[in-house]
Each structure stands twice: as C-alpha cells, then as structure tokens.
N, C-alpha and C positions, 0 to 999 in steps of 0.2 A: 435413620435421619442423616441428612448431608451433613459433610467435614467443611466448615467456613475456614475460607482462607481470605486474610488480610494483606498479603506480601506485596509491595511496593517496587518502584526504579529502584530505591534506594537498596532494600535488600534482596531481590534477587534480582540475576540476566535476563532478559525478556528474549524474546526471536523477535528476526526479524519478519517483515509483511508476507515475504516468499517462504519464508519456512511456516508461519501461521495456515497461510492461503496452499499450503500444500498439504497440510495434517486438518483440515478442516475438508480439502476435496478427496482424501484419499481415505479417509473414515468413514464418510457421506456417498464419495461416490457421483460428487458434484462436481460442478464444473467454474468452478468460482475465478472470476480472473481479477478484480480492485477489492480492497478489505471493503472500502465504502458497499458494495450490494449485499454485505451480512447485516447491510440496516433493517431489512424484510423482517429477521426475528426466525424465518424459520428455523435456519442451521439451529437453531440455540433452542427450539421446540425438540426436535427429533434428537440432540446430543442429552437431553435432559428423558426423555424414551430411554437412550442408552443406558443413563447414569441409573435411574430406578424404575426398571420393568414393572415391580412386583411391588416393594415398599410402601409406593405411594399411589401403586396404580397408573394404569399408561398414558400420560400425554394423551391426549383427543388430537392426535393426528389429521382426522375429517374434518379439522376445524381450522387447519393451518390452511395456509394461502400459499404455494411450493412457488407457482407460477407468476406471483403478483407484481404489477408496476405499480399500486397504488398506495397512498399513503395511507388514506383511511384505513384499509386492509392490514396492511404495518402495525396498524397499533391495535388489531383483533388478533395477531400473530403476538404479539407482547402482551397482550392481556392472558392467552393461552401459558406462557411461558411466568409469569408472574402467578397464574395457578399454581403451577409445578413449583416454583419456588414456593410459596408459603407450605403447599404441604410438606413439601421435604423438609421444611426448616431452614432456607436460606437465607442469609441477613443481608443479601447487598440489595442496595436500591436499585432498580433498573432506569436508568435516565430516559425514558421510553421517545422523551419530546427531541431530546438533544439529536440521540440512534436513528430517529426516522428522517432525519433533516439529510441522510449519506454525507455528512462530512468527515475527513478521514480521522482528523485526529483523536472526536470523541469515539467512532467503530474500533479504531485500533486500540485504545486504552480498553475497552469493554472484552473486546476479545482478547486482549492480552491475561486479561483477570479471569473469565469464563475457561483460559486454556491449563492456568493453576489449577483452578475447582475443579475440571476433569479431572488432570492428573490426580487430586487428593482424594477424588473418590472411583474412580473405574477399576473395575474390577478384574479386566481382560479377558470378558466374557466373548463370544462370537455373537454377530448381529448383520442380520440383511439388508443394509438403510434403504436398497431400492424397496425390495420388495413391503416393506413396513409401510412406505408411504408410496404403495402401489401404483410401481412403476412411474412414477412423475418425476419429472426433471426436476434440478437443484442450482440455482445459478442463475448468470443473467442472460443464456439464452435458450430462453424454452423451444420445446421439439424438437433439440437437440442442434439447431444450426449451429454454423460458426466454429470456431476452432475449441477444442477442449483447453479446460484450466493446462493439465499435464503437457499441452503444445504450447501454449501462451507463458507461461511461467515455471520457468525452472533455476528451482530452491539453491543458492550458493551455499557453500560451506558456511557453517557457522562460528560468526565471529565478533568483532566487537564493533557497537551499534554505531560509533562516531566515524571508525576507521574500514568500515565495511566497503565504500566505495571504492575506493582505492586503497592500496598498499603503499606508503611511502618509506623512503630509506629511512638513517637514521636522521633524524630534529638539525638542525642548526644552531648554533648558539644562543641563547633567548634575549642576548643581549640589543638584537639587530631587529626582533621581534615588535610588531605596533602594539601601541597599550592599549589598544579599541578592537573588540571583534569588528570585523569586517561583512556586510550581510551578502547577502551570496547574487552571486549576479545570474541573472534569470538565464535560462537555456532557449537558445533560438529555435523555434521549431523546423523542423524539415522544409525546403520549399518545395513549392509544386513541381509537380515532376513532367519536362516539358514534352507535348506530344509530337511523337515520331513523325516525320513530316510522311505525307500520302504517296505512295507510288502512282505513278502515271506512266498509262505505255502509250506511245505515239505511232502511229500507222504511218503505212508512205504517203497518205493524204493528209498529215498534218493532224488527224482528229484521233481522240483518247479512244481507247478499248476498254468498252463499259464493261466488258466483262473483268480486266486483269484489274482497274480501276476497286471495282467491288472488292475482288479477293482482297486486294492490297488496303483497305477498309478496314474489313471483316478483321483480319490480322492486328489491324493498330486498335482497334476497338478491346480485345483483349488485352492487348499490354497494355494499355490504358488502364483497364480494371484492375492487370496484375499491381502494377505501380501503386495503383489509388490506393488498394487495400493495404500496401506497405506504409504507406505516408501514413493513412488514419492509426494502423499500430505501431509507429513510433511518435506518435503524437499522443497517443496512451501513455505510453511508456513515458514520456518524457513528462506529461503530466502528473502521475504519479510518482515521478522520482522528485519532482520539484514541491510538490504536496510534503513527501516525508521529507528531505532536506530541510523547511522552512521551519516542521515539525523540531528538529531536531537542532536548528539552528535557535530558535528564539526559547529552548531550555539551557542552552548555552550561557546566551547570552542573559538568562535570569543567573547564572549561577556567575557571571561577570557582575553582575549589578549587587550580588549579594559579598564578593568579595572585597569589594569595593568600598562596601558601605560602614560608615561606621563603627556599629555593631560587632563587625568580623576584624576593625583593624586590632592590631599587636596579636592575632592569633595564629599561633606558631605554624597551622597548613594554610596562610592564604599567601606566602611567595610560591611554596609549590603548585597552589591549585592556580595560581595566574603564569607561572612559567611553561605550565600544561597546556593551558588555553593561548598562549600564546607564541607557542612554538612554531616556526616553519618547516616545512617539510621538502626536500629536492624535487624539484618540478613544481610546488606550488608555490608563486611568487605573492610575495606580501604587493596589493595595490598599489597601482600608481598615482599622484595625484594629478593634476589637470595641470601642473609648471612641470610634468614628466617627474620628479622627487618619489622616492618610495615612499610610503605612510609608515615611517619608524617610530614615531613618538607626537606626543604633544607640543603642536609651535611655543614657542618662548613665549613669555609675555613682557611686556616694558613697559 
C-alpha cells in the first residue's frame, strides 16, 4: 500500500518549475518543456508503473494517450491514474477538471504534491520508461521534433522560491519601505525582429542579376527563420516566467492582507513578517508615482 503524504508551503521547500520539469524529464526520458503539458495525466500514469510494478498490478499503460492534444483523452488518462490510486490506497483527490484546463498554477501545486509521494514511496529500483510505454514520445512534441526538454530548460541551483530570480544585496532600511506590495509590472515581449534588407547586384545596364538577387533571398529567408524561432522562445520564456511571478506575487500579497488584518493585530511576528515583505533591495527601486514621488507610505489624510 502507498505512504500518503499531506505536506504543505507551509511545512516543507517545494522546487522550483525547472528543477520539477527536470526530474520529471530525466526519469521519463521525456521531453517536457511548461509544467502546464503534465495536464495530459500521462507522466503521472507511468510514475505510478514505477512506484508499484507488482503490488497493485501495472498501470494499463495501452491505455494512456502518450501523444495527445486532446481534452477528452486527458481525462481517460486521469481516469487510468485514479485506478492506480484507489488500488494502492491513495487519498488525494485528483482535481481531474481544474489539471485538464493547463493552467499553471493548479499543474504546479499537483505536481509539487505527486513529487513528495514519489519521494515517500520509491524504492530506487531501475526502470526502462521508454521501453515500458514502447518507444512513444513523452511531452509536447511528438516524433521527436523541436528542441529537447535538456536544451530548452536548464534547472538553476536551488534556492529560495521568492528570491530565485535575482540575488539582491543586503535590505535597505524598512523605514523608507511602501506599506502596499506593489504588483509586478508586466514584461514586454521581444519585438519583431526587423528583416535584413535584400541584396541587389546591378549590371553595367542598370538591370538586377536574378541570379545574385535569389542567392541573396535564399540567405535572408533563413535568418528570417533563425531570428523567428528566437522571438517565439523568448516569448515562451517570458510567458512562463510572468505566469509563475503573478503565482507567486498574489500569495504574497494574501499574506499582506492577512497581516493586516485584524485578527493578526498585537501578534508579536506581524512587524517582522511586514518588515520582510516590505523591504527593498539595491537595484530594486520602490515605484514611482505619476507627480515622479517614490510610493513610501500612505498620503495623509485631513
């Protein structure tokens, strides 16, 4: 029978999306590049293969959907994986409706929980994941195109989930600090990338040489491509970092509302836990407002 684990933000460190999407391709053998495409269900069919071969009897692997864009399919891949839970004895509910919609922050909370319960029960046995689910691709791009997870994402050190982004010096005095989180100001995407203007060869009569014309074509027409594919994967990127930021920003800002309130006042951690949240950092300027004034405090009232 499976080991249920209950652990929470509150009592244990989580990883972050890149170290998740790393230990989930390098176990699988998949090629996973956004937490959102483990809404499919499969990974979480074949890690449950892993967890009990024998116990409960193997996962019906012929029945998962390795390859699928579909929704429908998503939730015969979940119904597979909800088998395996009941037999093994697993008590979590699986949000099946929330998981197939790919949004990030119900995928990431799921997988954060599914990567506890491994840990609580694997046993460090060896396992083929290609061959088990014979030879099929794992990820979001089937038959192998496109770039591998292992080229697309590579896992940072692990560290702390607020201050991951960047390293700042030490705090500035919290005196100077605004007493309002501040919500994050959106990332501008990449602009288009302008194309290289056309070579033109001109003869002694004045008229273009279709031949050097074409070469000179041929050539922009590629860097064209190479460019394009850069834009679209920093436009990935940039989307997904602004996805977990917003993530990460309105837990914040719940734990502002709850210091706040109340409830939490004359309790002896709510100066520290607002001198926390309120601290600035060298290089990150507290906002400005629109008469140019830093946003240090609450206007007066008369």
């Amino acid at each position: 029978m499976a080991v249920n684990v209950y652990n929470t933000n509150v009592t244990t460190e989580n990883l972050s999306r890149h170290e998740i999407l790393a230990w989930v391709n390098d176990s699988l053998h998949a090629n996973f590049t956004k937490i959102e495409d483990l809404s499919s269900g499969a990974a979480y069919c074949q890690f449950m293969e892993i967890l009990f071969p024998v116990s409960i009897g193997r996962v019906k692997l012929k029945k998962v959907k390795f390859t699928t864009r579909l929704e429908h399919e998503y939730i015969g891949n979940f119904k597979v994986l909800q088998e395996a839970f009941d037999r093994a004895g697993v008590e979590k509910v699986i949000p099946v409706e929330r998981l197939i919609k790919g949004r990030f922050q119900d995928n990431f909370e799921f997988v954060q929980w599914f990567k506890k319960f491994f840990d609580a029960n694997f046993d460090g046995h060896e396992y083929d994941p290609v061959g088990q689910r014979e030879g099929q691709d794992l990820g979001p791009n089937p038959g192998g195109k496109g770039p591998s997870a292992k080229q697309a994402i590579a896992a940072p050190p692990k560290q702390s989930q607020i201050s991951r982004v960047a390293k700042p010096a030490a705090p500035k005095p919290a005196a100077a600090a605004p007493t309002t989180m501040q919500a994050p100001r959106p990332v501008a995407a990449p602009a288009a990338a302008a194309a290289p203007p056309a070579h033109k060869a001109v003869t002694n009569n004045g008229r273009a040489n279709s031949n050097n014309v074409k070469a000179g074509a041929g050539g922009d027409s590629q860097e064209i491509q190479k460019l394009t594919s850069q834009i679209n994967e920093l436009r990935t990127t940039i989307d997904g970092l602004e996805k977990e930021r917003d993530f990460y920003f309105n837990k914040l800002r719940e734990i502002e509302m709850v210091c706040q309130g109340d409830e939490f006042e004359g309790n002896p951690l709510q100066p520290k836990v607002l001198e926390i949240l309120y601290a600035t950092e060298d290089g990150f300027d507290a906002p400005v407002t629109e008469d140019g004034a830093a946003a240090v405090g609450d206007e007066e009232e008369y």
